[in-house]
N, C-alpha and C positions, 0 to 999 in steps of 0.2 A: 119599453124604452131600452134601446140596446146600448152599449158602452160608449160607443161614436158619441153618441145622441146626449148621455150624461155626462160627457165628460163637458161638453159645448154648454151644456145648462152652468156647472158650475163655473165654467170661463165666465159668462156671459154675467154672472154673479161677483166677481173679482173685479174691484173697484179700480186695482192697479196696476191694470194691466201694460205693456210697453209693445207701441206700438211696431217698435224699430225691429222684435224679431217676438213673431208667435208662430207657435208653430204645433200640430197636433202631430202625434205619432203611435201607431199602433203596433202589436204583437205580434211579430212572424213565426208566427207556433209552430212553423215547420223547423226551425230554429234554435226554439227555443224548449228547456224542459223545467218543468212543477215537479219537484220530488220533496220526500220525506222520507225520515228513519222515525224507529219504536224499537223499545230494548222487548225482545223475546227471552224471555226465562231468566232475565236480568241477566246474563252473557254474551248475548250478540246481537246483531243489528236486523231487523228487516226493514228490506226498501220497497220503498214504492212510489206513485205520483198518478199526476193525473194527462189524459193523450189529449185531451179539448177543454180547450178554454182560450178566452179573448183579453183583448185589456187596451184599454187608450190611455197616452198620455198627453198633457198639454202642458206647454213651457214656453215662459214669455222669455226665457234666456239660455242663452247658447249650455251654460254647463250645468241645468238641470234643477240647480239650485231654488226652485219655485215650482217645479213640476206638482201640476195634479193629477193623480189618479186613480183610474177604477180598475179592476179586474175581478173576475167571472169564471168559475171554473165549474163545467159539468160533472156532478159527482156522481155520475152511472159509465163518467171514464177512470176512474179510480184504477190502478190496478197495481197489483204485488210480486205477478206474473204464477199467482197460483189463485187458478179459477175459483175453487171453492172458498179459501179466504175472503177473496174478490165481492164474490157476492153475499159472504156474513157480513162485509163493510156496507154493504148497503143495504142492509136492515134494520129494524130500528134498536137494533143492540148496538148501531155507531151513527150512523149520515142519513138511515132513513129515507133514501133518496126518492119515494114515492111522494113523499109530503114534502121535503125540499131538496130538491134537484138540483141548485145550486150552490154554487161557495162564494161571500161576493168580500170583495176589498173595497175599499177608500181611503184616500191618502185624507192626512189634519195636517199634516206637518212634514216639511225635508229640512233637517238640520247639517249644512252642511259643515263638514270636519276636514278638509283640504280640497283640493284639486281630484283629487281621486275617489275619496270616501265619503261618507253620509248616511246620515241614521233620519230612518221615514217610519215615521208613524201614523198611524189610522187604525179605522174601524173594520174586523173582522168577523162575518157573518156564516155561522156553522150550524146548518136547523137553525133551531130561532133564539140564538145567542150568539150578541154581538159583545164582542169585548176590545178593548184600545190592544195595539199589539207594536213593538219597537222590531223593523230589521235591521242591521247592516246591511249597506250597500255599496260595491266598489264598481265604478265606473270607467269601462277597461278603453274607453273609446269611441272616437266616430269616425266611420269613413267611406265611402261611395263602391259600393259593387260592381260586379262588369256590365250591369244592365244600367247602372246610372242610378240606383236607389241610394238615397243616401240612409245609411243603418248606424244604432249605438249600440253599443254592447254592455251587459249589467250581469251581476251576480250581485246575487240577496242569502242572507242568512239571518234566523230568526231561531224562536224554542216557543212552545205554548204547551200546554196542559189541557188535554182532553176532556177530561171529566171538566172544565168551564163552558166546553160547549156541547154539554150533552152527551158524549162519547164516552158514556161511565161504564160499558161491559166489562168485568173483571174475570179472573178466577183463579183458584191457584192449582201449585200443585201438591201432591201429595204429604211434600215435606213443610207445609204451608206458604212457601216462594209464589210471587207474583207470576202469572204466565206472561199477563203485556204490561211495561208498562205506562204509565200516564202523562210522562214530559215526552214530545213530540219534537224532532231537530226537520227544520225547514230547510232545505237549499233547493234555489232557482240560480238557473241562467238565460235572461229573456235580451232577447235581442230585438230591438225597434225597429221599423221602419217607419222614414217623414212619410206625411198624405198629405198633410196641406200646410205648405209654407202660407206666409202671409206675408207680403213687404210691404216696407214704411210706404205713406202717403195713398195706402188704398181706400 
């Protein structure tokens, strides 16, 4: 079942729903990017993120405030832009990605906090631990492209702890310091595109 597919399940589950504006919208991953940081040697920052992954969302109202969502990120696109890193992340001293390939989200909740902002919670799926996880999320807009698409734009921020899903590789160094460590800083900028409006009286 692909994200299109689950997001419509759990519509189709939602009791209260309005009919006057639903509307599905998916992830223009050409658009949009999945990144993370991890403190190196406890001084600095390495980045990374992921280049494939999908996501739908569905909203019975115009400013998001009831959106449900999934998202789906292939963890054999992982990258830090150093090969050999790259593919220690995907062994089973982190993601494992032979036995799961995927990274998958679920939204439980969008609490909205103004016109702009909101905090979404759901379930995150890392190998095979899932734990609740809280983002920020600022809501920078919507507006029609020169093709006629209509697109919204988001930035998400979040923190989670590795070793909760598995990703407990450690080591130190000499002087007993941590080499990576374990709280993980999240930022995404995902950008929407509408697929299927729906209007009243259908």
């Amino acid at each position: 079942m692909n994200v299109t597919t689950s997001i419509f399940t759990i519509s189709s589950n939602n009791k209260t729903q309005n009919l006057n504006y639903m509307a599905t919208w998916k992830i223009d991953a050409s658009h949009s990017e999945i990144g993370f940081k991890v403190k190196h040697l406890m001084i600095t920052n390495v980045s990374g993120g992921f280049t494939s992954f999908e996501g739908a969302v569905h909203a019975d109202s115009e400013d998001f405030h009831d959106a449900r969502i999934i998202f789906e990120a292939d963890v054999n696109s992982v990258t830090t832009h150093n090969q050999q890193r790259d593919e220690h992340l995907k062994t089973a001293d982190f993601f494992d990605s032979e036995r799961f390939p995927r990274i998958r989200f679920v939204s439980k909740q969008v609490k909205k906090v103004n016109d702009q902002h909101f905090r979404l919670i759901g379930d995150l799926t890392i190998r095979d631990h899932t734990h609740s996880i809280e983002l920020t999320v600022t809501y920078n807009g919507t507006t029609r492209d020169p093709w006629g698409q209509t697109k919204a734009g988001f930035e998400l921020d979040g923190r989670l702890h590795r070793s909760d899903y598995g990703l407990r590789w450690s080591a130190t160094t000499e002087a007993g310091g941590l080499i990576l460590g374990d709280e993980v800083k999240l930022h995404m900028n995902i950008q929407l595109v509408q697929e299927v409006p729906v209007a009243a009286n259908v």
